[in-house]
Z-matrix of the N, CA and C atoms (Angstrom, degrees):
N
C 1 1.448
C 2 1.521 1 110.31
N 3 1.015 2 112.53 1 146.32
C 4 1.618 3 137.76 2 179.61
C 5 1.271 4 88.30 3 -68.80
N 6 2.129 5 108.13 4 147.39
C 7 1.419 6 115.07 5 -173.26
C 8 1.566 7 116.90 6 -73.86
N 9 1.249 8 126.53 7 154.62
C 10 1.709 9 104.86 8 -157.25
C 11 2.095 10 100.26 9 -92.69
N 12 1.337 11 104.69 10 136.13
C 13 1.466 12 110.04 11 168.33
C 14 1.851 13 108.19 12 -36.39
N 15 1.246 14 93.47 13 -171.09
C 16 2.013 15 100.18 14 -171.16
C 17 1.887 16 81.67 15 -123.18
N 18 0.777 17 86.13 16 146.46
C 19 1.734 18 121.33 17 -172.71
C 20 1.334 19 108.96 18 -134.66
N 21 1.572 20 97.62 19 127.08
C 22 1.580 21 113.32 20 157.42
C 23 1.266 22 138.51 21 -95.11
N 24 1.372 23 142.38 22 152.03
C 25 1.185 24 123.08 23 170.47
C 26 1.650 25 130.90 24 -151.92
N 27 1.735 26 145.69 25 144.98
C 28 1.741 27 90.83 26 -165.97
C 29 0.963 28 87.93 27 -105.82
N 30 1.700 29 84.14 28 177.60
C 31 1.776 30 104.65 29 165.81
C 32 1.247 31 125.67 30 -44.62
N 33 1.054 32 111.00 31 -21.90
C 34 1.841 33 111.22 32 164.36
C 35 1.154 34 123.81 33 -57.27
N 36 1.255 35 118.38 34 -49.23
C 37 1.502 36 132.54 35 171.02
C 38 0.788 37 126.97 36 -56.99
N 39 1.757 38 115.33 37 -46.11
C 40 1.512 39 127.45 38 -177.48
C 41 1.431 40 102.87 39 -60.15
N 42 1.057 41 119.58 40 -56.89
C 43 1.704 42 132.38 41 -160.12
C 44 1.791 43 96.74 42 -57.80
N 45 1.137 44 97.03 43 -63.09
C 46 2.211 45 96.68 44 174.00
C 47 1.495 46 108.44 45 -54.06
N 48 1.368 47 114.58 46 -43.87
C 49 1.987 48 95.67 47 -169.75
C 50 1.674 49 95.15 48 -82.68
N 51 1.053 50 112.70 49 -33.16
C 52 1.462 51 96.32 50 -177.15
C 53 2.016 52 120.73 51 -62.23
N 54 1.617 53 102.41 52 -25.73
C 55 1.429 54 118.38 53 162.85
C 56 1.349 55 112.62 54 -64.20
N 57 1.222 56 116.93 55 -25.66
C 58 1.308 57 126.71 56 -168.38
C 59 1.583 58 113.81 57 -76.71
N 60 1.487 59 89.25 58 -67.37
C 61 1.598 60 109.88 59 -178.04
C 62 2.254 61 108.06 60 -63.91
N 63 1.214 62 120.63 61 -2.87
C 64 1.109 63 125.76 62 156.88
C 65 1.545 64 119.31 63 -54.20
N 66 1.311 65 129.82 64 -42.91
C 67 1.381 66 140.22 65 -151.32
C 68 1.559 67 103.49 66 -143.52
N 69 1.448 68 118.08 67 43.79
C 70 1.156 69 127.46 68 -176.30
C 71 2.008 70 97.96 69 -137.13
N 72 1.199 71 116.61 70 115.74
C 73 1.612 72 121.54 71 168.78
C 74 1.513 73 98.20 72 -43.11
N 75 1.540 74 104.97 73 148.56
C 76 1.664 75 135.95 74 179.93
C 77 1.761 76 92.08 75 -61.22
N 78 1.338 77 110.65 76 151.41
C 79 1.552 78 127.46 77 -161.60
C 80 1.511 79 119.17 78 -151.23
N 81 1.008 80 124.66 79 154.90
C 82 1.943 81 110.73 80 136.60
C 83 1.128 82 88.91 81 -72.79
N 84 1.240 83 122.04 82 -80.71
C 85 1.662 84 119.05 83 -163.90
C 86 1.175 85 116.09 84 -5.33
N 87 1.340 86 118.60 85 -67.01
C 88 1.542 87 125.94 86 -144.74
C 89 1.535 88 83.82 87 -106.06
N 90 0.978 89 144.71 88 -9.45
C 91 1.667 90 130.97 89 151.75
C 92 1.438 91 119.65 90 -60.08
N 93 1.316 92 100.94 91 -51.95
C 94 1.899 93 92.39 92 177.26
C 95 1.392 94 124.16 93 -102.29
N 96 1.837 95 102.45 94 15.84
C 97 2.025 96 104.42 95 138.88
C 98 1.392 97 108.42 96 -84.91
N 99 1.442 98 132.05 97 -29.49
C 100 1.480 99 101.44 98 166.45
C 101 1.281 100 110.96 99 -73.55
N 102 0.947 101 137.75 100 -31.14
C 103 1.867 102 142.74 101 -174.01
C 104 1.842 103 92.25 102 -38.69
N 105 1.140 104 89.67 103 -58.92
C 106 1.474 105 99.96 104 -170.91
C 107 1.985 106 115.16 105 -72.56
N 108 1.089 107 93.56 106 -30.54
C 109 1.720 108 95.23 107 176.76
C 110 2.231 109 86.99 108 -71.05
N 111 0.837 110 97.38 109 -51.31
C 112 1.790 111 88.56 110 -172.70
C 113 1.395 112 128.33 111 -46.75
N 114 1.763 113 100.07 112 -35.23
C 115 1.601 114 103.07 113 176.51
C 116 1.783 115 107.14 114 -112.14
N 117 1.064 116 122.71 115 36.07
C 118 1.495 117 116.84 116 177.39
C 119 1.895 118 92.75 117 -113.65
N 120 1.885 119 88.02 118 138.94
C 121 1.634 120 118.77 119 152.69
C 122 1.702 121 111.04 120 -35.65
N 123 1.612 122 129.44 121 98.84
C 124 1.434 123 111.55 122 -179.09
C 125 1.452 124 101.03 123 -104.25
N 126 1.545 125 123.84 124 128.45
C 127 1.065 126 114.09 125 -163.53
C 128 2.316 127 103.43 126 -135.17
N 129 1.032 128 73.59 127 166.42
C 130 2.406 129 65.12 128 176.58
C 131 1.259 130 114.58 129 -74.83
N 132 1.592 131 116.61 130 115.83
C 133 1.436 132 128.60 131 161.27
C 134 1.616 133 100.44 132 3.33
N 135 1.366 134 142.97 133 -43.46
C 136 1.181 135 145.40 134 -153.70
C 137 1.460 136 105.23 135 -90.19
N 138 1.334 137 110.82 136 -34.22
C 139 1.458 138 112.92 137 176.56
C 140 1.132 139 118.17 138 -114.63
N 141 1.671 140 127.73 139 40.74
C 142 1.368 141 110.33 140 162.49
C 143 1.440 142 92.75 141 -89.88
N 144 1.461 143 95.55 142 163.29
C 145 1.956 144 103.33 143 -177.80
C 146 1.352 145 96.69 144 -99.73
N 147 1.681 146 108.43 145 136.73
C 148 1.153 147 122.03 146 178.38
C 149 2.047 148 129.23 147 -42.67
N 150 1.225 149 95.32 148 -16.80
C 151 1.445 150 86.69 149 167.34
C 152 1.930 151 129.35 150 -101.81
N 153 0.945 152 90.99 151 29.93
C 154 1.577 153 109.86 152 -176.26
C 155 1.283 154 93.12 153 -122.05
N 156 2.393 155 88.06 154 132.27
C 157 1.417 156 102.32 155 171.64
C 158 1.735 157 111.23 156 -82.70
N 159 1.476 158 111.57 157 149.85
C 160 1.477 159 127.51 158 171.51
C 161 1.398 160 95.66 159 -126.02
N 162 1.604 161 103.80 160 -155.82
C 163 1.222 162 112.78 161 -145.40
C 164 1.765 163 79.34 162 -104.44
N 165 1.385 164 112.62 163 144.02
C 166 1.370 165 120.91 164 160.39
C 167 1.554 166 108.00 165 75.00
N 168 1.511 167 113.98 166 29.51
C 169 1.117 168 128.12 167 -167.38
C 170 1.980 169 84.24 168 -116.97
N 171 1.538 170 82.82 169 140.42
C 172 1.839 171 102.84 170 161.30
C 173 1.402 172 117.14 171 -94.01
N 174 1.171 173 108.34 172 136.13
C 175 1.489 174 115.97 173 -164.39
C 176 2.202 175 114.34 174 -133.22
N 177 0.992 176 87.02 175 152.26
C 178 1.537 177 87.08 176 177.18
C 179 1.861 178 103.31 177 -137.21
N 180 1.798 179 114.34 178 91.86
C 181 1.281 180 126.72 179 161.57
C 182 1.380 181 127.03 180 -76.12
N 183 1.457 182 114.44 181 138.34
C 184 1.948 183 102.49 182 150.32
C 185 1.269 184 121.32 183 -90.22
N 186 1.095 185 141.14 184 158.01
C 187 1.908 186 135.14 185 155.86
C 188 1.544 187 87.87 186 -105.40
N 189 1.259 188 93.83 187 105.23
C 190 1.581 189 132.35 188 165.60
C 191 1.885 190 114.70 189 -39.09
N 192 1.499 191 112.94 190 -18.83
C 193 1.165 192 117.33 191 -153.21
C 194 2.053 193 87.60 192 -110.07
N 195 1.244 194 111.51 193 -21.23
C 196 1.895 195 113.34 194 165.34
C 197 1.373 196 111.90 195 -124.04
N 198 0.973 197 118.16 196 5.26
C 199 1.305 198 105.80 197 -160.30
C 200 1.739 199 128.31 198 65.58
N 201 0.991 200 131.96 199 -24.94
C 202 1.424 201 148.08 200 156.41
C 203 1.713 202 102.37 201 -12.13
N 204 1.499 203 102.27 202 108.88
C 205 1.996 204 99.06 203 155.94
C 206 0.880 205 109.28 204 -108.48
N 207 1.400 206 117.59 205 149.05
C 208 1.198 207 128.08 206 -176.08
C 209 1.534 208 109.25 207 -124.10
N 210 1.364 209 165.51 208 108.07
C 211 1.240 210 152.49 209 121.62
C 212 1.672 211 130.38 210 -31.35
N 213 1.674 212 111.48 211 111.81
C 214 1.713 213 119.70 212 -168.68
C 215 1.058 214 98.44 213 -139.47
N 216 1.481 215 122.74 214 164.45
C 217 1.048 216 138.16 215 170.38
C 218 1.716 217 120.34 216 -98.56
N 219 1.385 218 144.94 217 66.48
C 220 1.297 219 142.83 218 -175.82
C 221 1.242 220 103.24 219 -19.34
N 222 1.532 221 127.52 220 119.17
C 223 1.216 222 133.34 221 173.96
C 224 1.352 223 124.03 222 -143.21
N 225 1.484 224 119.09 223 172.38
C 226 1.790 225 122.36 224 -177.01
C 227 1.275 226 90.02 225 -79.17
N 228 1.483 227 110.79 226 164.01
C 229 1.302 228 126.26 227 161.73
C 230 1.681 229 123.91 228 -67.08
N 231 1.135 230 108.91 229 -23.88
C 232 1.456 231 117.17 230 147.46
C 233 0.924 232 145.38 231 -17.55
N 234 1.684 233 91.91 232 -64.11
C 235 1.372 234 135.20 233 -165.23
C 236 1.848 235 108.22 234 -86.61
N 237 1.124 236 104.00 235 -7.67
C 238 2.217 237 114.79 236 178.08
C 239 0.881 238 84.46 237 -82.13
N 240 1.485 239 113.20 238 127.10
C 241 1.271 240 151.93 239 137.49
C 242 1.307 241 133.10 240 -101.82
N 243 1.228 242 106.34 241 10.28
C 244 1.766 243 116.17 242 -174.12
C 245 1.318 244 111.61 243 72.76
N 246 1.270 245 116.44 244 6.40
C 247 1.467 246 115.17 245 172.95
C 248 1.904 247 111.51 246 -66.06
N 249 0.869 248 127.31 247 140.43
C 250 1.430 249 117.02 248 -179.09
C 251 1.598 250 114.39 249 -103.64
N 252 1.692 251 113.53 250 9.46
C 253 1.319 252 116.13 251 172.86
C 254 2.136 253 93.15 252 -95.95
N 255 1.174 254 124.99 253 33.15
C 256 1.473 255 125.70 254 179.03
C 257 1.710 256 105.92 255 -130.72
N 258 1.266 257 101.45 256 153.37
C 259 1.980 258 97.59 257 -176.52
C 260 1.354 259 76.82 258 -152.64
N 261 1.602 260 107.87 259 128.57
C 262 1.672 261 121.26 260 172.45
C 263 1.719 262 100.05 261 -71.33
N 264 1.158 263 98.61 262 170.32
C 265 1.441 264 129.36 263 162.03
C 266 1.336 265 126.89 264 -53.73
N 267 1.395 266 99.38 265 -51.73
C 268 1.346 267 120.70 266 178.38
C 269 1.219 268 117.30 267 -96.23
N 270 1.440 269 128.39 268 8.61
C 271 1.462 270 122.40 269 150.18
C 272 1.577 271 123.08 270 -53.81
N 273 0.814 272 123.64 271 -154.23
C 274 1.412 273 119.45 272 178.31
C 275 1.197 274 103.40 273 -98.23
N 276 1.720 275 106.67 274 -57.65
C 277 1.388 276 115.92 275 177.36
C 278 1.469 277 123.33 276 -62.24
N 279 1.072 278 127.85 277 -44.17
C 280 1.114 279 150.46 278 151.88
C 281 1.643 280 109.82 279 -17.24
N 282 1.406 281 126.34 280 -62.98
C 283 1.285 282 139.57 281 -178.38
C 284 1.525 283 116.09 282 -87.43
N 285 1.560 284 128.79 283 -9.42
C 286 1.228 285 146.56 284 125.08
C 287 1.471 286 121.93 285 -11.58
N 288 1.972 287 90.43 286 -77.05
C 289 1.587 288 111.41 287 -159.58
C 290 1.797 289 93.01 288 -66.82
N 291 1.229 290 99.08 289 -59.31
C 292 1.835 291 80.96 290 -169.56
C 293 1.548 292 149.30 291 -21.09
N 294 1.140 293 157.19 292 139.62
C 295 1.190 294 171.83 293 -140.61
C 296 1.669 295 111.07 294 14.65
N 297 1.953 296 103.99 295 26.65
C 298 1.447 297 118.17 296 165.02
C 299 1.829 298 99.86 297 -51.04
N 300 1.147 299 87.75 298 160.56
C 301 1.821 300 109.84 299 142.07
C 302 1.298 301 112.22 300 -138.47
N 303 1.637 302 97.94 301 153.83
C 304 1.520 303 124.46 302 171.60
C 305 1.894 304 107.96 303 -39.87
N 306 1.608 305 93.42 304 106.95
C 307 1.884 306 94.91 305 169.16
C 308 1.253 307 87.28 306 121.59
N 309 1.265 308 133.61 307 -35.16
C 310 2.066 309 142.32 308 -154.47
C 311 1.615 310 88.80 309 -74.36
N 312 1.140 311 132.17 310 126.69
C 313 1.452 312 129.31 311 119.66
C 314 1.574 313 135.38 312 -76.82
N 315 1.038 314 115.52 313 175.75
C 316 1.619 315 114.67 314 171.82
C 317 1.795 316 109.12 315 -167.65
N 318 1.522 317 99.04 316 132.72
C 319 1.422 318 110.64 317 160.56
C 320 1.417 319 129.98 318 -49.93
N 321 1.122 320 141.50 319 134.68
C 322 1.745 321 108.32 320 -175.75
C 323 2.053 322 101.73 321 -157.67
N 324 0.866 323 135.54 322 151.75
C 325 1.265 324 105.30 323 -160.79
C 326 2.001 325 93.83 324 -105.78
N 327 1.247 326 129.24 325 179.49
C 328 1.215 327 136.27 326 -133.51
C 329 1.376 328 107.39 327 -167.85
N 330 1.279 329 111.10 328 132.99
C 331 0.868 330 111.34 329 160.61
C 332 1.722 331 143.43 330 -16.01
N 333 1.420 332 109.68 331 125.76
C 334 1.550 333 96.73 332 -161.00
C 335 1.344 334 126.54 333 94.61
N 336 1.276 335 116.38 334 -30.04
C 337 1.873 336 142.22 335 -177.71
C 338 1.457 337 97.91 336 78.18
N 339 1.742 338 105.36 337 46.93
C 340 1.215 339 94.03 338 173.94
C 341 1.782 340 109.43 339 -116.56
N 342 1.364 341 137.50 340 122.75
C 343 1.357 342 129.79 341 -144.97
C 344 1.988 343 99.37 342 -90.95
N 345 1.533 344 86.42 343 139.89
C 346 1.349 345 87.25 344 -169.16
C 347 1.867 346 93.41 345 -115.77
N 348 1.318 347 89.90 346 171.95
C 349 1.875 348 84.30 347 173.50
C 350 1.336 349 85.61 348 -179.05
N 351 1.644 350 92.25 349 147.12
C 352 1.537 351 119.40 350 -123.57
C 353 1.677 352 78.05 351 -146.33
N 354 1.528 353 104.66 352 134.71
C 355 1.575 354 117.37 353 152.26
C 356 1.547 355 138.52 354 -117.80
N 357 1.374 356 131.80 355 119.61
C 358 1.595 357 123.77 356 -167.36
C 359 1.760 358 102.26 357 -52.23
N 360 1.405 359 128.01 358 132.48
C 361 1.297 360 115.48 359 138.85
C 362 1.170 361 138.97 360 -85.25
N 363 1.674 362 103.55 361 -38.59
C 364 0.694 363 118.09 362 -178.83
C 365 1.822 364 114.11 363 -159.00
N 366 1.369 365 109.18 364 171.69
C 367 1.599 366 109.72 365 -169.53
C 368 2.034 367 99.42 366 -146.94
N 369 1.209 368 84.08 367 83.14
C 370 1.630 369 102.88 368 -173.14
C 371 1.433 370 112.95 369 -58.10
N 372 1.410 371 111.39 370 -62.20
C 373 1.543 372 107.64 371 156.71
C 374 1.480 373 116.33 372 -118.64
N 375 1.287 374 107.54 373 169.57
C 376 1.733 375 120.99 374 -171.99
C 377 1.364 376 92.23 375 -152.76
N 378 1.820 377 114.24 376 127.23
C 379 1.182 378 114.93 377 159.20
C 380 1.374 379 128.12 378 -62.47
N 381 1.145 380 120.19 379 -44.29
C 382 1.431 381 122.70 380 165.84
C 383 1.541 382 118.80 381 -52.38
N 384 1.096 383 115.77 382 -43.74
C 385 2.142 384 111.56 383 162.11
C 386 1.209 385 114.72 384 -51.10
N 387 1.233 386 104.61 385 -39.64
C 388 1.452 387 115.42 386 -165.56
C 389 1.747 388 104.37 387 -91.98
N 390 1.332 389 126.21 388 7.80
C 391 1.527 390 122.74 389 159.56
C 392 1.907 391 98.84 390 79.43
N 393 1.055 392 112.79 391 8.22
C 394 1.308 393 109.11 392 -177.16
C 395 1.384 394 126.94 393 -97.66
N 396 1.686 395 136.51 394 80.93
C 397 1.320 396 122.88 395 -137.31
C 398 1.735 397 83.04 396 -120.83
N 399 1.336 398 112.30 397 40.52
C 400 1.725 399 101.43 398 178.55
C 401 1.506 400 110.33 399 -113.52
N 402 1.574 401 125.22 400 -5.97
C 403 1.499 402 132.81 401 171.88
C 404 1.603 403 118.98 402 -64.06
């Protein structure tokens, strides 16, 4: 795998996935969202910069490997509703996209052990732009 981009994320976030990842069974999955909670920028709800995905943020990705965009909403597991405009956390992809920015790709491995890599286009909404620190 390709070396991974620098990722941000805030303390808001950290504090919930890390609550999260408490009461969640042992994983890959959930090993390389902490991998990633360990080496990400944690900064105050106030200062993440608006083009970085967080949690409960709308997003617009490619998978680099079809070309395929997709538009989701990064969300808790909570938060699945079978809606298919939502991608958990704890997907693979899902735990990928987080503390991206707009332009960032990343290698990430996938379902199957087949490696997918994924590019930000865009970050349509952000709770933190949007003043909303209650998700």
């Amino acid at each position: 795998m390709a070396q991974l981009p620098p990722i941000t994320i805030s303390t808001l976030d950290l504090a919930r996935l890390e609550a999260l990842l408490e009461n969640q069974p042992d994983s890959p999955a959930l090993r390389r969202l902490e991998d990633e909670l360990d080496r990400a920028h944690v900064v105050e709800p106030n200062a993440v910069p608006d083009n970085i995905v967080t949690m409960n943020s709308t997003i617009r990705f490619t998978m680099d490997n079809t070309n395929d965009t997709f538009t989701k909403t990064l969300s808790y597991p909570r938060d699945m509703d079978g809606a298919k405009d939502k991608i958990s956390v704890l997907a693979p992809i899902g735990s990928a996209l987080l503390g991206l920015a707009v332009g960032q790709s990343i290698e990430w491995p996938g379902p199957n052990g087949k490696t997918l890599q994924v590019t930000i286009t865009a970050v349509d909404y952000q709770p933190e732009r949007a003043g909303d620190y209650q998700s």
